[in-house]
C-alpha positions in Angstrom: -46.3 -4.5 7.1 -44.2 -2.1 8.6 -40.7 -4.5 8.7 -41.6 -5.1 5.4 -41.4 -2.0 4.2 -38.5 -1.0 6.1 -36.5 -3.6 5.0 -35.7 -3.1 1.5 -34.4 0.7 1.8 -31.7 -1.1 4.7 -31.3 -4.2 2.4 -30.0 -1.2 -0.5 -28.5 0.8 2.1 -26.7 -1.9 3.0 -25.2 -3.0 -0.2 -24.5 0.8 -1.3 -22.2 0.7 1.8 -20.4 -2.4 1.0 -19.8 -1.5 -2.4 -18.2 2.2 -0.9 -15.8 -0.5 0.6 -14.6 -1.8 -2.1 -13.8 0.7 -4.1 -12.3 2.2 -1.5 -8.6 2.6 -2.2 -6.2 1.1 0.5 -3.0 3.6 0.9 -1.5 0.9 3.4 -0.9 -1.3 0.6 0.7 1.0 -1.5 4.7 0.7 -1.7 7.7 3.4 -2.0 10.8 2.5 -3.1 13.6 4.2 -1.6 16.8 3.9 -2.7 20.6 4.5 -1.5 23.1 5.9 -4.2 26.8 7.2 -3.2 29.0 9.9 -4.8 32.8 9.4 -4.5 32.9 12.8 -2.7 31.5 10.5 0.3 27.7 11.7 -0.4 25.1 10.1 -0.3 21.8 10.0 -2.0 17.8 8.5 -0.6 15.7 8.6 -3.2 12.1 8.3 -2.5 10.2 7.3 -5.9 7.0 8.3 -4.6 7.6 11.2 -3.7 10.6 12.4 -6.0 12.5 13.5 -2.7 16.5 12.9 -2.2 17.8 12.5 1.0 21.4 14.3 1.4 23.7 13.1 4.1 27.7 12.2 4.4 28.8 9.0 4.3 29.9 6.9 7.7 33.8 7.4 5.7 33.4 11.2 5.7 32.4 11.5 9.5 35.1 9.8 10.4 37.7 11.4 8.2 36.3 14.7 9.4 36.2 14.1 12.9 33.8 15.9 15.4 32.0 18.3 13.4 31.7 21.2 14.6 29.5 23.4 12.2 27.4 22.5 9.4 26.0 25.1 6.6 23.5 24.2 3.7 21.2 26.0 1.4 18.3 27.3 2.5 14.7 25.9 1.4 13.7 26.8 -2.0 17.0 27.6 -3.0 17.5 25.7 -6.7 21.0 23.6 -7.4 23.0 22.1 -10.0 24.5 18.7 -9.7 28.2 19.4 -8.8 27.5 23.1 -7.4 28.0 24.1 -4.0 25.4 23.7 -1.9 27.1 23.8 2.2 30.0 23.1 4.2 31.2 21.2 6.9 33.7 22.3 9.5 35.6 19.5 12.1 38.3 20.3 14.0 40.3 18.8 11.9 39.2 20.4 8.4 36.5 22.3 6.8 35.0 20.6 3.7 32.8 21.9 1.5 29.3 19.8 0.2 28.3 19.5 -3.4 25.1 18.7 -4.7 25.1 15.0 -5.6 21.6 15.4 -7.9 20.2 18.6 -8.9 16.6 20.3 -7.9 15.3 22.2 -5.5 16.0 22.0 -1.9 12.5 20.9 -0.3 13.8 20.8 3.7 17.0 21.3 5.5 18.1 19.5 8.2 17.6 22.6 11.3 18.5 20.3 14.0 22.0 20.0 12.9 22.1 24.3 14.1 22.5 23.4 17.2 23.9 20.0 16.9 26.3 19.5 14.3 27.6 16.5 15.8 24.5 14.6 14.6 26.6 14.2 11.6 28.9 11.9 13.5 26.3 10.1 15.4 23.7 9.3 13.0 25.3 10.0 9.2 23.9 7.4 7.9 20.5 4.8 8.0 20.5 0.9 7.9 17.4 -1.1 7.3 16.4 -0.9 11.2 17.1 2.7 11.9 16.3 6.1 10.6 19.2 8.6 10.4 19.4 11.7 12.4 22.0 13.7 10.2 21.1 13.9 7.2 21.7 17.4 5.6 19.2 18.5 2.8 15.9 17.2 1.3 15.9 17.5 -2.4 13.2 17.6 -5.1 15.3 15.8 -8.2 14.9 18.0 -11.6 16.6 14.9 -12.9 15.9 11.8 -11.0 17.9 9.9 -14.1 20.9 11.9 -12.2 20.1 9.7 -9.2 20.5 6.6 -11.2 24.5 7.8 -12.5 25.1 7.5 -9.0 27.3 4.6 -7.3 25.8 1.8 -6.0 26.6 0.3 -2.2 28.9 -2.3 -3.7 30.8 0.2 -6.8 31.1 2.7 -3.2 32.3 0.1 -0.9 35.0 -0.9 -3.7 35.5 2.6 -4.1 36.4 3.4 0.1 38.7 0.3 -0.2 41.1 1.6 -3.3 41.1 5.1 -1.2 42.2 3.4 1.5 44.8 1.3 -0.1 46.1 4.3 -2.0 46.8 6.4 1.6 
């Protein structure tokens, strides 16, 4: 009599559990896209649709036309930029160069490591597919993400580097 009894309530306990489990949402299956846009100023651009977060770095082409960097300068967090406007510099030993806001928003994060070592920038300016990168500059919320989509693409930037080049 006892089992029974006893074996409904864990027969409904049972099922109330399995039902929690399937409702439950699954965050590992959920996808951000992150895309790479490029200014012809030799920016470039990682925008993270989930979050609505740009990534701010110089291009692979800057670093080298710069040459060891030696000091880097950005916004601080919370301060709010235009596209186009001002927002740090970059001094090499070869030249100093200043860095304009490729979208405009809200800086979210700065890159602090790059303090103490600017030469991140020439290390690690940019990521691939397998890597993360090390120096990038800013974290910015978009006001505009359709700002982020005016951007150059890898190919239009690539064809871009090559007519600088030719041109020099």
């Amino acid at each position: 009599m006892l089992r029974t009894a006893i074996r409904p309530i864990a027969r409904t306990a049972t099922l109330a559990h399995r039902q929690t489990l399937i409702r439950a949402p699954f965050p590992a299956l959920t996808r951000s896209v992150v895309t790479k846009r490029y200014t012809v100023e030799h920016e470039w651009v990682a925008f993270d649709d989930s979050t609505g977060l740009g990534t701010i770095g110089i291009t692979d082409y800057a670093q080298k036309a710069l040459g060891d960097v030696v000091y880097v300068e950005v916004s601080e967090q919370g301060t709010q930029v235009a596209k186009g406007e001002e927002m740090g510099a970059v001094e090499s030993v070869k030249a100093a160069s200043d860095i304009f806001a490729p979208v405009g928003g809200q800086i979210a994060e700065v890159n602090e490591a790059l303090e103490d070592q600017p030469d991140l920038l020439n290390k690690s300016p940019e990521q691939d597919a397998m890597s993360t990168c090390a120096g990038w500059l800013a974290k910015i919320k978009l006001s505009n993400p359709g700002e982020f989509d005016e951007l150059l693409n890898e190919d239009a930037y690539k064809a871009h580097c090559a007519g600088s080049e030719e041109a020099s």
